[in-house]
C-alpha positions in Angstrom: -8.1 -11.3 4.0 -8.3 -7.6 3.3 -11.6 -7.9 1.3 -13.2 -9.8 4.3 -11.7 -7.5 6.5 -9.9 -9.6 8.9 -7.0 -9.4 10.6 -6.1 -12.6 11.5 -3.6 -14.6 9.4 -4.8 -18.6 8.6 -2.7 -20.2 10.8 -3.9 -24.2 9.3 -3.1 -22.7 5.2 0.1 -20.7 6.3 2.0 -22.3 9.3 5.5 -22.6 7.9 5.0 -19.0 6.1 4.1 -17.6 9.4 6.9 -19.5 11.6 9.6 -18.1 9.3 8.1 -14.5 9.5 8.0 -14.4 13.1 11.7 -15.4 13.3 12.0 -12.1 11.6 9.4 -10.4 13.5 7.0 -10.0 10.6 4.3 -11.3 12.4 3.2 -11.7 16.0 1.0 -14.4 17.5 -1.0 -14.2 20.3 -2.7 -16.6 22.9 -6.5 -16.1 22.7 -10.1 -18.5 24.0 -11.5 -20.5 21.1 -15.1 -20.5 20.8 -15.0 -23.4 22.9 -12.7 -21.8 25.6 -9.9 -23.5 24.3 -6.3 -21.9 24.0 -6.3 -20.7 20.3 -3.2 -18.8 18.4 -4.2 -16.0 16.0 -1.1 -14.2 13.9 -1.0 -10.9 12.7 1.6 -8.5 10.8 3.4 -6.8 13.1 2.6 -3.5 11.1 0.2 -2.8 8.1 3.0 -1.8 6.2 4.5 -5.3 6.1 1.1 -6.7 5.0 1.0 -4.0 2.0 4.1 -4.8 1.4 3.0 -8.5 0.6 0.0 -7.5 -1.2 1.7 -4.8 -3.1 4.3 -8.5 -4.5 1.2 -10.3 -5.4 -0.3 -7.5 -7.9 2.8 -7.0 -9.7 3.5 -10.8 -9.8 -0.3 -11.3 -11.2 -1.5 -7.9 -12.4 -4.7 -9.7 -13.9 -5.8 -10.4 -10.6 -6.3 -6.9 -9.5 -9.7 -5.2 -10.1 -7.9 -2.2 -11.4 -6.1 -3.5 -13.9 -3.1 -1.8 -14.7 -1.4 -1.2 -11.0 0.1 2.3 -12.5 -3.6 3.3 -12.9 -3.7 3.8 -8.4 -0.5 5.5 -8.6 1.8 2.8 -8.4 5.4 3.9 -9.5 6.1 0.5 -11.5 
């Protein structure tokens, strides 16, 4: 998401994620026109620290993943 640099969250991949967030106002939706004027919902974090927060979880669950490498290499305190 970050690397594409949107802002949107999937709504089709992540619907149960995203329901259970915003019952602890993680994430907001809001009403918007599809591209074919149709009522469309797009989610969002709430705030960008809540979205670092989640990315922060996924490189010290699969450091391998990350391009840096070692996450105490960006000045992660791990």
């Amino acid at each position: 998401m970050r690397l594409k640099d949107e802002t949107a969250l999937p709504e089709a991949q992540f619907l149960e994620e995203l329901l259970g967030m915003e019952r602890h106002k993680m994430v907001v939706s809001r009403q918007t026109n599809g591209s074919e004027g149709k009522p469309a919902r797009e989610w969002f974090f709430r705030h960008d620290k809540i979205a670092e927060f989640f990315i922060l979880q996924t490189f010290l669950e699969h450091p391998s993943n990350s391009q840096y490498g070692n996450s105490a290499s960006i000045g992660w305190d791990v």
